[in-house]
C-alpha positions, 0 to 999 in steps of 0.5 A: 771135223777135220778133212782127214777124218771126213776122208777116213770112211772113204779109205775102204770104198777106194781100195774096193775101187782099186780091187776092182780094176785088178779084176778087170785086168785078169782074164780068169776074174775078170767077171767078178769086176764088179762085186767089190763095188757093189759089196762096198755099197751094201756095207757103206751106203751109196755115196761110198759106192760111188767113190769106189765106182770112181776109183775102179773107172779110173784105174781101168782107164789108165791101165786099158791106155798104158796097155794099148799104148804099150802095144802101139794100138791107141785109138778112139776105137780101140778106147771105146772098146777096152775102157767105155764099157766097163766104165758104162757098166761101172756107172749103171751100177752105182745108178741101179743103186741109187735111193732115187730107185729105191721103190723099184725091185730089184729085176727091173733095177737091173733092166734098167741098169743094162738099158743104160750101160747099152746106150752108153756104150754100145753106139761107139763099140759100132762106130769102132767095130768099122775102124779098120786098125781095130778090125785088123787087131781082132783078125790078127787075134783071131789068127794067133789064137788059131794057131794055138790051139790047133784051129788054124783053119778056122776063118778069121773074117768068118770069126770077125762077121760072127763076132759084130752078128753077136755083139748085136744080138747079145750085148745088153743080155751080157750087161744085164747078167754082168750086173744082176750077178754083181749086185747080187752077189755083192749085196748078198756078202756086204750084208754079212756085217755092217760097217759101223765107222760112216756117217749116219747118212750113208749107213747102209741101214738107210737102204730105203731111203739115203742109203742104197736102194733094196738089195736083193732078196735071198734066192727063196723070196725072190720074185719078179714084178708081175708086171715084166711077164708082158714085156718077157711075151711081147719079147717073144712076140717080136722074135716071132715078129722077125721070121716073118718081118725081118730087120736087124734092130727088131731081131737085136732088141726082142732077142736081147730083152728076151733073153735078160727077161728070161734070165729072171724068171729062169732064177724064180724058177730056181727060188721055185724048184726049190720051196717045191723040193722043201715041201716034199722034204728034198730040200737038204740034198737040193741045197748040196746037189742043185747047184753041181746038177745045175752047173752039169747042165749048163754044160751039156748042151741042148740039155742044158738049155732045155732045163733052163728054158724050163726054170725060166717057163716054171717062173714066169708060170707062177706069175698066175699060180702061186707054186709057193706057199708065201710069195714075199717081194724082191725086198729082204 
């Protein structure tokens, strides 16, 4: 086999690679980075998803360094804040779909995933947040965005303070959604069609074992391990734990992992919600209503977080009561 035709299955994975550092250089897109790597895993297999993880982590190096070049802000600060965690998040990925995880579900894959780009990341984001060059760069943001919008009044130090409580508080719950989304949703488009063009040891008909791990189930059957409903109390009993024991580290870890805990459960409330309005024949006007009703609530506040406090209390419930008829795994 010439190299030229050893290199051919790899042509797509590159371009998704590169598809996905342009995603991360806009603002509007930005949170869709991740999906054409992951769709390029679910249609090629995993070797193929990591060569487009190193295409896009590369890309997004050159370009976050011309930028910060170009703007005279180079540092090792600046760096570990504009290139290290999306590198980290490309990188925990390709590992949540690595055969070698293959007999994990999904849900706990993506933990796990959020675990690792928060160890690898978050130490140097700390260590650049005490740079006084990237301290200054975020007031003088802060400062420019003020005037632009008509809230100059606002403090910037009082911004900045806010700012470093809540990369403490939420950074691994943001990683976590950033890579439950992607793998969801590009597993979910890259399962539409094969690709047939790829070395039978990277098709992705080998998801069990050579290929990717599981991908994601649809919405209906998906179901979290029982086993993370006492990691998700033991989460809340260590937000209970902090009232009355305060300490920074056990606020940030028990807020984080409730947090992303409850973002799994909060969708098998969903799957839930759902085979309960099929059983009572609302499910056509759920399938067409529930999503605009959904995105109305997130909006509105209190009340949204309230229906969502309830999604997420309706699946971990079915954790003992079998609310659905036939409860399949996290596997297709």
């Amino acid at each position: 086999m010439t190299a030229e035709a050893r290199l051919k299955p790899y042509a797509m994975p590159v371009i998704a690679g590169a598809l996905s550092a342009v995603l991360y250089s806009t603002v509007a897109l930005m949170p869709l980075f991740l999906v054409p790597i992951q769709f390029s895993g679910a249609r090629k297999g995993h070797r193929a998803m990591v060569a487009s993880s190193a295409s896009s982590a590369v890309v997004i190096a050159i370009w976050q360094f011309a930028l910060l070049a170009r703007a005279g802000v180079v540092s090792v600060g600046t760096l570990a804040i504009g290139v290290l965690a999306p590198i980290a998040m490309i990188v925990a990925l390709a590992g949540m779909a690595s055969p070698r995880l293959g007999r994990l579900s999904f849900a706990p894959r993506a933990l796990l995933g959020a675990a690792a780009a928060s160890a690898l990341s978050l130490p140097s984001i700390f260590a650049a947040i005490k740079e006084p060059s990237v301290r200054a760069m975020f007031i003088e943001a802060f400062e420019k965005t003020g005037d632009a919008i008509g809230a100059a009044g606002l403090d910037p130090e009082l911004l900045w303070t806010a700012l470093k409580t809540g990369v403490a508080s939420s950074y691994g719950a943001v990683m976590f959604l950033f890579l439950f989304l992607s793998a969801w949703m590009g597993s979910r488009l890259g399962a539409g069609r094969k690709a047939v063009d790829v070395p039978a040891v990277e098709a992705p008909e080998a998801d069990a074992g050579r290929g990717i791990a599981s991908p994601p189930s649809s919405l209906s059957s998906y179901k979290v391990p029982d086993y993370l409903v006492w990691a998700l109390l033991a989460s809340w009993a260590g937000l209970l734990a902090n009232r009355f024991f305060p300490s920074l580290v056990l606020s940030a870890v028990a807020l984080n992992a409730a947090l992303a805990l409850s973002i799994c459960y909060g969708v098998q409330g969903i799957a839930v919600a759902g085979a309960l309005a099929e059983r009572v024949g609302l499910a056509p006007a759920l399938r067409f209503l529930g999503p605009i009703a959904l995105i109305l609530l997130l909006a509105s506040g209190v009340a949204g977080l309230i229906a969502v406090g309830f999604l997420a209390l309706l699946g971990t419930l079915e954790t003992w009561i079998p609310f659905r008829a036939v409860t399949k795994g996290d596997t297709p």
